[in-house]
C-alpha positions in Angstrom: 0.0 0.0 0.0 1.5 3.3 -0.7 1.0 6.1 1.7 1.5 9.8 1.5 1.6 12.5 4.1 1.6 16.4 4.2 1.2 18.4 6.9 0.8 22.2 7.0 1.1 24.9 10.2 0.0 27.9 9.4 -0.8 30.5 12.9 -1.1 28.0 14.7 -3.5 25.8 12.9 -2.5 22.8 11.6 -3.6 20.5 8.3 -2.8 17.0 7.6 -3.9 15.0 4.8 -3.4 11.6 4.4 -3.6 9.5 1.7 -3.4 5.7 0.9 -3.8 4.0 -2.6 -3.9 -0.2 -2.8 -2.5 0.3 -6.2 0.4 -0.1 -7.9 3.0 3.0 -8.2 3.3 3.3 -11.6 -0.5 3.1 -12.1 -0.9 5.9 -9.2 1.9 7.9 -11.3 -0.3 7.2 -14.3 -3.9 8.5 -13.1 -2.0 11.9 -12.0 -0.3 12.2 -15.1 -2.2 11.1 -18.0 -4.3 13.8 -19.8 -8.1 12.2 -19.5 -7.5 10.2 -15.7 -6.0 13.8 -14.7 -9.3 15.4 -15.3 -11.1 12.4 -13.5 -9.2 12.4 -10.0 -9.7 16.3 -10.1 -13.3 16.3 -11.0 -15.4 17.8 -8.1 -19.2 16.8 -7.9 -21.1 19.9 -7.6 -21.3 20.7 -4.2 -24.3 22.3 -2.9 -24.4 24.4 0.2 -26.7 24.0 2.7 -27.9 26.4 5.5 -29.4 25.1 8.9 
């Protein structure tokens, strides 16, 4: 399993983000750098505020 890790302090606040793919590297590699899977792993589903 391949893990990666970042972690940013900014005043005081801190942000991690973790993440873990069961795949192969060179498949990972592949999904962020190939033209059409690019524009899969960054396409965001519309989000849709809502107020309570």
């Amino acid at each position: 399993m391949n893990k990666s890790e970042t972690t940013i302090t900014k005043n005081g606040r801190e942000l991690s983000i973790t993440r873990l793919f069961d795949a192969p590297a060179d498949l990972v590699w592949r999904a962020w750098t190939g033209p059409d899977l690019i524009k899969q792993c960054l396409k965001q589903k519309p989000v849709k505020p809502s107020l309570k």
